[in-house]
Structures are given as C-alpha cells and as structure tokens.
C-alpha positions as CSV (number, residue, x, y, z in Angstrom):
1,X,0.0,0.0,0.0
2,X,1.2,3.7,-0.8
3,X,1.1,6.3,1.2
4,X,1.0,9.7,0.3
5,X,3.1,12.9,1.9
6,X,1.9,15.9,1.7
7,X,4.1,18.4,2.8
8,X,3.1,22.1,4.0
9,X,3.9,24.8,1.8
10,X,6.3,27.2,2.8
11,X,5.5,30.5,2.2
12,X,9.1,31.8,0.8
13,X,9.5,35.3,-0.8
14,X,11.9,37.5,-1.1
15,X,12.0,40.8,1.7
16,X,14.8,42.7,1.0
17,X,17.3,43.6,-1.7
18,X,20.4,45.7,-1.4
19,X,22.3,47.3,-4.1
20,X,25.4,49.2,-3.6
21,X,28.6,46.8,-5.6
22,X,29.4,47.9,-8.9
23,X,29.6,44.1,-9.7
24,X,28.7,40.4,-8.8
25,X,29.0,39.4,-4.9
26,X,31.1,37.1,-4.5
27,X,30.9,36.4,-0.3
28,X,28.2,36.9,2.2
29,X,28.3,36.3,6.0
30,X,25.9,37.8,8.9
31,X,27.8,39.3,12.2
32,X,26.7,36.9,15.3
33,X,24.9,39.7,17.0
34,X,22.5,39.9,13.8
35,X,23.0,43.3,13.2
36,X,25.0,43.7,10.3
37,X,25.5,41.7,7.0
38,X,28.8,42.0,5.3
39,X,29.1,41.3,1.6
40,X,32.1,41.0,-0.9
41,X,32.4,42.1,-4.6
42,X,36.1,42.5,-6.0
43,X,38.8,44.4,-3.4
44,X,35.7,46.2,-1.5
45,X,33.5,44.8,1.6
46,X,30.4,46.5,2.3
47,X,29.2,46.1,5.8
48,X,24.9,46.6,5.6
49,X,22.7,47.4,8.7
50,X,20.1,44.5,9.2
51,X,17.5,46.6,10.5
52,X,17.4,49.7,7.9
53,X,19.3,48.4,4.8
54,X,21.6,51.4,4.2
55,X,25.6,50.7,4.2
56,X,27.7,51.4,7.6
57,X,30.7,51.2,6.1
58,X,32.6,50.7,3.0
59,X,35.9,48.5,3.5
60,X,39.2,49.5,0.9
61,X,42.3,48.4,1.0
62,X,43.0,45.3,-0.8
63,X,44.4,45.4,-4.8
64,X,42.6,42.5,-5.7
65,X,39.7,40.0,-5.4
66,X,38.5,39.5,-2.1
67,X,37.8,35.6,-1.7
68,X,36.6,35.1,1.5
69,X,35.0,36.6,4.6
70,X,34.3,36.0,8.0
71,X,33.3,38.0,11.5
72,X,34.6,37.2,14.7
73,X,32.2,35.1,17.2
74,X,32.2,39.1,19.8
75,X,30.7,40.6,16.0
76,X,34.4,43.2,16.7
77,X,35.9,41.9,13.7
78,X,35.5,41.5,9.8
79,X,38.6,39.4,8.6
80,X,39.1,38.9,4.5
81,X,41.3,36.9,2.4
82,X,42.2,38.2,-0.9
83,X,44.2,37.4,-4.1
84,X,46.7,39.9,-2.8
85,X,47.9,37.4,-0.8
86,X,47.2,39.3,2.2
87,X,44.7,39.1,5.0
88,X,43.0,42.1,6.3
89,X,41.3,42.7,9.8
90,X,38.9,45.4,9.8
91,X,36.9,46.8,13.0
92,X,33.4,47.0,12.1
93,X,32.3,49.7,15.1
94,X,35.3,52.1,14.1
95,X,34.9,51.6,10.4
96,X,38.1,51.2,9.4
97,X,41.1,48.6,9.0
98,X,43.2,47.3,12.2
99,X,45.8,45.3,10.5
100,X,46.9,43.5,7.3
101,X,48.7,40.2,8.0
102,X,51.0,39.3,5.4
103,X,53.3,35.9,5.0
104,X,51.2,34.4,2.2
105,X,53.5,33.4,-1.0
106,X,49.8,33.6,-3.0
107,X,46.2,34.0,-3.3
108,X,44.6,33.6,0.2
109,X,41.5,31.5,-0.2
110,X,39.7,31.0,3.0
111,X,39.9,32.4,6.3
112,X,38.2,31.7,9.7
113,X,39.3,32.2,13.9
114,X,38.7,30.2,16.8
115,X,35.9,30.7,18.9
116,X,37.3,32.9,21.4
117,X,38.2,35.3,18.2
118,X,42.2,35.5,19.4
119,X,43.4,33.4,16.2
120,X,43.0,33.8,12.9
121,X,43.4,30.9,10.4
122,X,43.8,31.3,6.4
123,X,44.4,29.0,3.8
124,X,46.4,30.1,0.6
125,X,46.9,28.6,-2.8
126,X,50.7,28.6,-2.0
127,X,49.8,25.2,-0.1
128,X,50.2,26.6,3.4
129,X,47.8,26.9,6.4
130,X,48.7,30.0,8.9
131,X,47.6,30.7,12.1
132,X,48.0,34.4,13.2
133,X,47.3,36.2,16.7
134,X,45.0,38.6,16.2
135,X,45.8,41.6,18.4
136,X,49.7,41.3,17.5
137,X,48.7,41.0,14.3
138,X,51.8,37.9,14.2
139,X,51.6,34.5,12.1
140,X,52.4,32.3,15.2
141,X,52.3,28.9,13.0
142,X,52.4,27.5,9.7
143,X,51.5,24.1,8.2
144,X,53.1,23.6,4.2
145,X,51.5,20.8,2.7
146,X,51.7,19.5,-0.8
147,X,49.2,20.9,-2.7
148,X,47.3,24.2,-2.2
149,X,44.5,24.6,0.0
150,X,40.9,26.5,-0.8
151,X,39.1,26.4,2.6
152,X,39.5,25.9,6.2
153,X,38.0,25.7,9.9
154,X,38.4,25.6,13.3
155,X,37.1,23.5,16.2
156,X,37.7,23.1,19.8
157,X,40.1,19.6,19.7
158,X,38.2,18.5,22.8
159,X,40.5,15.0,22.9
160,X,43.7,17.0,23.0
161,X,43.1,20.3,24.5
162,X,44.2,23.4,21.6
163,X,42.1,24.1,18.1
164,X,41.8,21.3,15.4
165,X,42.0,23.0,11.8
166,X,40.6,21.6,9.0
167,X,41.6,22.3,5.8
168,X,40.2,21.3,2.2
169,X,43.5,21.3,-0.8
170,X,42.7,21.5,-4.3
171,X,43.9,17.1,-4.6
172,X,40.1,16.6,-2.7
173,X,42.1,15.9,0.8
174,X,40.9,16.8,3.8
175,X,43.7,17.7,6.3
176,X,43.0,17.7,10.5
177,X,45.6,19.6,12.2
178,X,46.2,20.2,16.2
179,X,47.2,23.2,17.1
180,X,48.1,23.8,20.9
181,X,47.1,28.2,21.9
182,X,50.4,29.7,23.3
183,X,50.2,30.5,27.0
C-alpha cells in the first residue's frame, strides 16, 4: 500500500534587496549579533545594517579579489582573504582597518578564527595553512603541505586540548591539524 506525503507549503519570498557593488557578490556572512550583513564584490567589503538596509561602512584596502569573509564570534571583527595574498582585519564599530597580515606566497583562499576570536586561520593557494594572533597581528604557526588549500575551519580539539583545523586542498584531501594556543 502507498502512502501519500503531503508536505506544508512554505511561504518563501523574497523581503529585502540591497544594491550598492558595482559588480557580482562574491561572499556573504551575517555578524553573530544579527546586526550587520557584510558582503564581498572584487577588493571592497560593504558592511549593511540589518534593521534599515543602508551601508555602515565601506571597506578598501585590498588590490585584488576578495575571496573570502568571515566575523569574529564578539561581531568586533570582519577578517578577508584576498588574491593579494594578504589578509585584512577590519573593526566593524570604528569603520576602518586594524591590521593587514602578510606571510602568504599567494592567493589567500579562506579564512576563519577560533571561537574565542584571538586566532586567525587562512588557507592560501601557496599550499600553506597559517595561524595568526589577532591583536599582534603575528603568524604564530604554519603548516606547508603538498598541494594548495581553498578552505579551512576551526574546532575546539576537545580529545587534545588546543584548536583542530581543517583544511580542504585543491587534490580533494581533507587535512585535520592540532594546534596547541600559546600561553
């Protein structure tokens, strides 16, 4: 015997558009505190208010394509990765850029931080995975492997104590790596 499902409809639309990059968006990501939006189109980052749609603030400052984007877990911090092989840290309440962290021999792909926002983590197509302190603004480690990576994240390595980092390369490996927070 068959049995039919009917499922409910959903009643999807679409509530809001905003328009401010000159060209196609190429990241999105939503601050924890729900305030803010940020969005990503070539070198710029826009960051949008949630609750009237206009633009805060307008972020400049790398040369090229911006690939990734992400906001620190306290909503402080935007952090980009860029084809200009750098990555940027920009305060979203004072508008304006707090540090560009450089070591990256080529396009940075992905970037992420630990939970307690006081590490950063990128992974670059020059086949390396760095982990920077934030408020020194100093890469503190580095993992080379043998291919390059696109994407990376961070948990709590609960077995071990530290951060496990996991990091996608362009071969389809996944790589787990343990890395211990300095005291």
């Amino acid at each position: 015997m068959a049995i039919d499902v009917v499922l409910p409809r959903l009643n999807s639309y679409e509530k809001l558009i905003l328009k401010g990059h000159e060209e196609g968006v190429a990241a999105v990501t939503v601050t924890p505190n729900q305030k803010y939006v940020i969005s990503v189109s070539n070198e710029t980052l826009k960051v949008w208010n949630l609750d009237n749609g206009e633009v805060k603030a307008t972020f400049k400052g790398h040369y090229e394509r911006v690939n990734a984007v992400f906001v620190t877990s306290d909503s402080q911090y935007a952090i980009s990765a860029s084809d200009d092989r750098t990555v940027k840290v920009w305060d979203i309440e004072k508008e304006k850029e707090k540090t560009t962290l450089r070591g990256h021999n080529g396009w940075v792909m992905a970037v992420t931080a630990t939970a307690d926002g006081k590490y950063v983590i990128s992974a670059s197509y020059d086949g390396t995975i760095r982990v920077w302190d934030l408020e020194k603004g100093e890469n503190i480690s580095c993992f080379t492997g043998d291919n390059s990576f696109w994407t990376c994240d961070v948990l709590p390595d609960l077995s071990q104590g530290g951060e496990l980092i996991i990091a996608g390369d362009t071969l389809g490996k996944m790589h787990f790596l343990h890395f211990d927070k300095p005291d």
